[in-house]
Structure formats: C-alpha cells, structure tokens
C-alpha positions, -999 to +999 in steps of 0.1 A: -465-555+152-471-521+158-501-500+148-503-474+121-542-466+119-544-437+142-580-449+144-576-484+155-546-474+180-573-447+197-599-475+198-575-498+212-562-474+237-599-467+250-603-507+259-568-502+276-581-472+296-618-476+297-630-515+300-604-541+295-581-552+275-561-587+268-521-582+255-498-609+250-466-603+270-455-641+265-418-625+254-409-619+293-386-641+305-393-667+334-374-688+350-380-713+387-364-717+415-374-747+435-357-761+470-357-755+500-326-730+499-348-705+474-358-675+498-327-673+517-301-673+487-324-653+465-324-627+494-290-622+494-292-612+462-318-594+456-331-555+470-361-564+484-371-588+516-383-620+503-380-638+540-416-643+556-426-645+516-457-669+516-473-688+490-498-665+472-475-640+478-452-620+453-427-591+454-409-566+431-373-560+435-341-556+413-307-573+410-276-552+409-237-557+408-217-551+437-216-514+430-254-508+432-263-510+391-291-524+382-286-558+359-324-561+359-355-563+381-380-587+383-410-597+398-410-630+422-440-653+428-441-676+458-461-710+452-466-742+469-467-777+452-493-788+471-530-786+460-546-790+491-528-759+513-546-734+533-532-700+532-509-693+557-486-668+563-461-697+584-461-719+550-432-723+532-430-718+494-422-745+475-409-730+445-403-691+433-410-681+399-393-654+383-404-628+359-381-607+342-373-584+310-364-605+285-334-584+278-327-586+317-330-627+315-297-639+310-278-617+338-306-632+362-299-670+349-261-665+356-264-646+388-285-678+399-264-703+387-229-682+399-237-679+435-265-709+439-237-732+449-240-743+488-279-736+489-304-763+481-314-745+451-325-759+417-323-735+386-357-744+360-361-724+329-397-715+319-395-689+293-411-716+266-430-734+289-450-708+302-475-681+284-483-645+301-516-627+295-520-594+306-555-580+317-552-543+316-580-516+322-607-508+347-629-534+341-600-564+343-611-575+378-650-584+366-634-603+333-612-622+358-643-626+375-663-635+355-636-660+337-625-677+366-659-680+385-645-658+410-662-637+440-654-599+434-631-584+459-653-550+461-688-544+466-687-520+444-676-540+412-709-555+393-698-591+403-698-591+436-725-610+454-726-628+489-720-664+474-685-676+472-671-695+441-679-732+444-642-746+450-653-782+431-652-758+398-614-760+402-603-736+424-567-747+433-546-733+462-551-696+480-583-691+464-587-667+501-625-681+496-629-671+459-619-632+460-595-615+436-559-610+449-557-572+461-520-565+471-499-559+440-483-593+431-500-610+449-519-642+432-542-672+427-539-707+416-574-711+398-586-732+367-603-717+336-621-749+319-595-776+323-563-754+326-546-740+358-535-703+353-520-681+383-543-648+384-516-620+392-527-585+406-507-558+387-509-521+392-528-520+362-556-548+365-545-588+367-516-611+349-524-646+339-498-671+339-503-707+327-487-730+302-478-724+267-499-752+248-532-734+267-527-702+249-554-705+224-579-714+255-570-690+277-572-665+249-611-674+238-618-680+273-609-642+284-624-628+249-657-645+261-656-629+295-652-598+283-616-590+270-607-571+237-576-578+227-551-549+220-515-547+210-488-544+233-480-513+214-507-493+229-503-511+265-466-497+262-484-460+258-505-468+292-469-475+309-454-443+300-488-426+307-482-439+343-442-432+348-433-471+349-399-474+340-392-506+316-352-521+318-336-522+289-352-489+277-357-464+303-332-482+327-298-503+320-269-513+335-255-478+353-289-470+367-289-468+405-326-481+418-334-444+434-326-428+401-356-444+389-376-441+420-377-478+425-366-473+462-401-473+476-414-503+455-384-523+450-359-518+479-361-530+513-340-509+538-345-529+570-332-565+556-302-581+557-271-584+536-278-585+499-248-572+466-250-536+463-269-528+494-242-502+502-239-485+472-280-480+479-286-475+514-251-445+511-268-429+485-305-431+504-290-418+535-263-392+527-267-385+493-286-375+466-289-388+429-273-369+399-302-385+378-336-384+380-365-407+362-385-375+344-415-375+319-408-355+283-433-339+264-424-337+229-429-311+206-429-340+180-422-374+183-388-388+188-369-424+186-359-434+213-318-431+225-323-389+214-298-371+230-310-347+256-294-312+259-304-284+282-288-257+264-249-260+257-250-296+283-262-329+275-285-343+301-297-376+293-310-396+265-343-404+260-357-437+269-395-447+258-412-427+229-448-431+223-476-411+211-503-412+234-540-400+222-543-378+254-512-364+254-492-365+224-462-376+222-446-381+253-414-398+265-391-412+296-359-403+301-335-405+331-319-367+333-293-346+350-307-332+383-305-294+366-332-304+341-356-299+369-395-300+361-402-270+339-373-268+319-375-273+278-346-297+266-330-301+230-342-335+216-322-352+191-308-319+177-337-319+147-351-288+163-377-312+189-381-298+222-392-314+252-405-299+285-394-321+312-426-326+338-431-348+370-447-385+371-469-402+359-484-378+332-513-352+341-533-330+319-516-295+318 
C-alpha cells in the first residue's frame, strides 16, 4: 500500500536512513536448487563465478539469452544441510537458493528446468514456503545484534564486546564465532527464539530469510530489538537514492548487464563458458554501450514508462519514479549515450523536465 501522508512517508524515510527499519519483501521470488550437479550447471548459466562458492557464501549475478539480454538477475545463497559444519572454504554446498524479481521468476524456473537435464540437479520452489525481511538503515547490524544474540562485527557499533554468542542459544552453521556476515551476500544460519532464519548482508543493512508460518515471530522479535517497520514504498525511494537498478522496472529483457553497470557487481570476466558471455565480454572489450543507467531529476513527478526526449530525439523511457524528501522527485532511466550528465530531457511531453545526473544521487 503506498503512502500518501507526506508526514508519515518523511518519518518513515528517516528510520530507513537514520536507525533501522523492517520491510516486508516476501513478494520476491525463491526457488532451490539441491544436488550435487548445482554449482557447475548453474555456472554455465549464469554471469558470475559460482565455482569455489562455499556455504555461507552468496553472489549476485544475472541470466541472459544467448545474445547477452538480461531475462533477470538474482542473488544465490550457498548452504549446507548439515548442522554441525565448520566453515570452510573446501566444503561443498549442499543446496543453492535463489532470489529473484518476482517478475524475473518464471524465466529463471524454465531456464532451470530446460537445460538441468544431464546434471544431478533438483529444481524446489520456495516462493510460498519462505518469508523475506529486510533490515534496512544504519543501525540494522545492532538490531540483528541484538535479535539474534549476536557479537558485533565492529568495535565501533554499541554491541560489540569481547564475549562471543553462546552457540547453545541456537546458533546453527557458519556462525564465524558469533559475528555479523560482512561481505555482501554473504550469511548466517542462526535461530531467533525457536525459528531458524538466514541473516543476509545487503548493501543496505541485513536480509532475513526463514519460513513463512514464522512471520508473525520474526516480525515482533525484530520490532523488540529495535526495528520500525516501514513500507516498501519508502525502501523503493532509498534504492533509487542509491542508483540500484530493479528488473522489471529500470531493466528488462533488451538490457545488456554494462548498460546498467552491473559488470563490476554481477559479471565475472575470468570464468568459463556461460550463454551470452560473448555478447558481454565483445562489448566489455571492444565496444561501448549505446545506453547508459542515468539518474533524472524531475521538475515534477512522473509515472513511470515517460518517454524521454532530448530535443527533437527520444532517448529512453523512464524507469523508477519516486519522490524522495531529500531530493524531490527523482527517477531512473536507461538513456541514449548523447543524454550525457548535464543535459535537461523532455519527460512525458506534459512540459516535465529532467536533468540527467550521475549515480547514486548527491546533493547539488
């Protein structure tokens, strides 16, 4: 539901940006891979390099067709079935789970079950099964803390101490002696009460994924430690604010991963085979994109799907709208190389112009 007090979305956007807030993202989609065949088919398919992946481990990456378009990305965890495991980068997960765009979920579930044949490789659907809380703000690492009985990773943070967490609590596998995970993507296996829930570094705090029928105890548990819940509304305003691209919005099915600058976080350039690694590594090495993933500010806000013009030309269409408190309104678009940072575009032909700057946003 989206907010219309301008009040309450400014309060809510200050526990996004200042302390911590809790969003339901349970919408994404999810599905597992389990067998021993997962890392190497999944690699062949995927932009990024998943062998060497180890449990506790994750990785971003995208999945394209043959000519280098992006179907979707998606972010894949590495776990281990068994509880008693030591952390090691030799061990060999046990199962991948996949996190995806909902809109991006049924291209991933047929590109699995197309090309899975000949690998040991079961196919699990977990969309349903499994909930998604998102800790987003500064303070997200001390509520994690603080919910999960958890050492602090910094000295800095107000949580950290010398004692580790006491393991008999519940602390299930790569607890890496009770510390937060620090490497985007990476994650735990802990327990909050009597409920295991993978703790999930993200660029903007920690991801908590557990089973559906939990959702009312995780929720209280994280309001207790410290969590104000906030709508995914304003979280959406905090991903523009940073330049994150979203599929299915700002990206679709003729974007090329460097349009989007998703080369340095996405795609591997050292690893083997994988569809529509030469469409990407030609245009990486010899070429140049005719699109670029830009920032808009508004002059007023805009839906999204506005046709862009830079004078008599149209240059793009605009991808996420939002109005942030800081900034306005604001917007992402991917845009003709000529609408270079600087230059004022025609948005939606109502009069709205939008000055195209670099990423993420940055008081003027």
């Amino acid at each position: 539901m989206a907010i219309t007090d301008t009040a309450a979305l400014t309060e809510e956007y200050a526990t996004l940006t200042e302390h911590c807030g809790l969003v339901d993202r349970s919408e994404r989609g999810k599905l597992a891979l389990t067998g021993s065949g997962g890392v190497e088919f999944l690699n062949g398919q995927v932009t990024n390099e998943l062998v060497g992946l180890a449990p506790g481990e994750g990785r971003y990456a995208a999945f394209l067709t043959h000519k280098g378009k992006m179907l979707g990305d998606l972010r894949i965890l590495a776990v281990s079935d068994d509880p008693n495991a030591e952390p090691s980068k030799d061990a060999e997960p046990s199962e991948l789970l996949l996190d995806t765009e909902r809109v991006a979920l049924q291209a991933l579930f047929d590109m699995i079950r197309r090309f899975k044949v000949g690998y040991d490789v079961e196919l699990h659907k977990r969309t349903l099964e499994y909930s998604l809380f998102s800790l987003i703000g500064p303070t997200a690492g001390e509520v994690a803390t603080r919910a999960f009985l958890l050492q602090a990773s910094s000295p800095s943070s107000s949580q950290a101490s010398n004692e580790r967490v006491d393991v008999s609590n519940g602390a299930l596998p790569y607890a890496r002696e009770g510390c937060l995970p620090e490497a985007e993507h990476d994650h735990l296996l802990l327990r909050l009460g009597d409920t295991p829930a993978r703790l999930i570094r993200t660029d903007l705090g920690f991801d908590v994924l557990f089973e559906a029928d939990a959702a009312d105890a995780l929720r209280a548990a994280l309001v207790d430690a410290g969590a104000v819940e906030a709508n995914e509304d304003t979280f959406e305003i905090v991903r523009v604010e940073g330049g994150r691209p979203r599929y299915g919005l700002d990206l679709d099915e003729t974007t090329i991963p460097q349009e989007a600058a998703l080369n340095e976080r996405a795609v591997s350039f050292t690893k083997g085979c994988y569809v529509g690694q030469e469409t990407v590594a030609r245009l990486h090495y010899k070429g140049k994109p005719n699109r670029y993933l830009r920032g808009l500010r508004l002059s007023e806000s805009v839906e999204p799907g506005a046709e862009l013009r830079l004078g008599e030309r149209s240059v793009g269409r605009l991808g996420s709208s939002v109005l942030s408190p800081v900034f306005g309104p604001i917007g992402l678009a991917l845009v003709r190389r000529e609408a270079e940072p600087g230059a004022t575009l025609e948005a939606g032909g109502q009069g709205v112009h939008a000055t195209v700057t670099e990423l993420p946003f940055k008081p003027i």
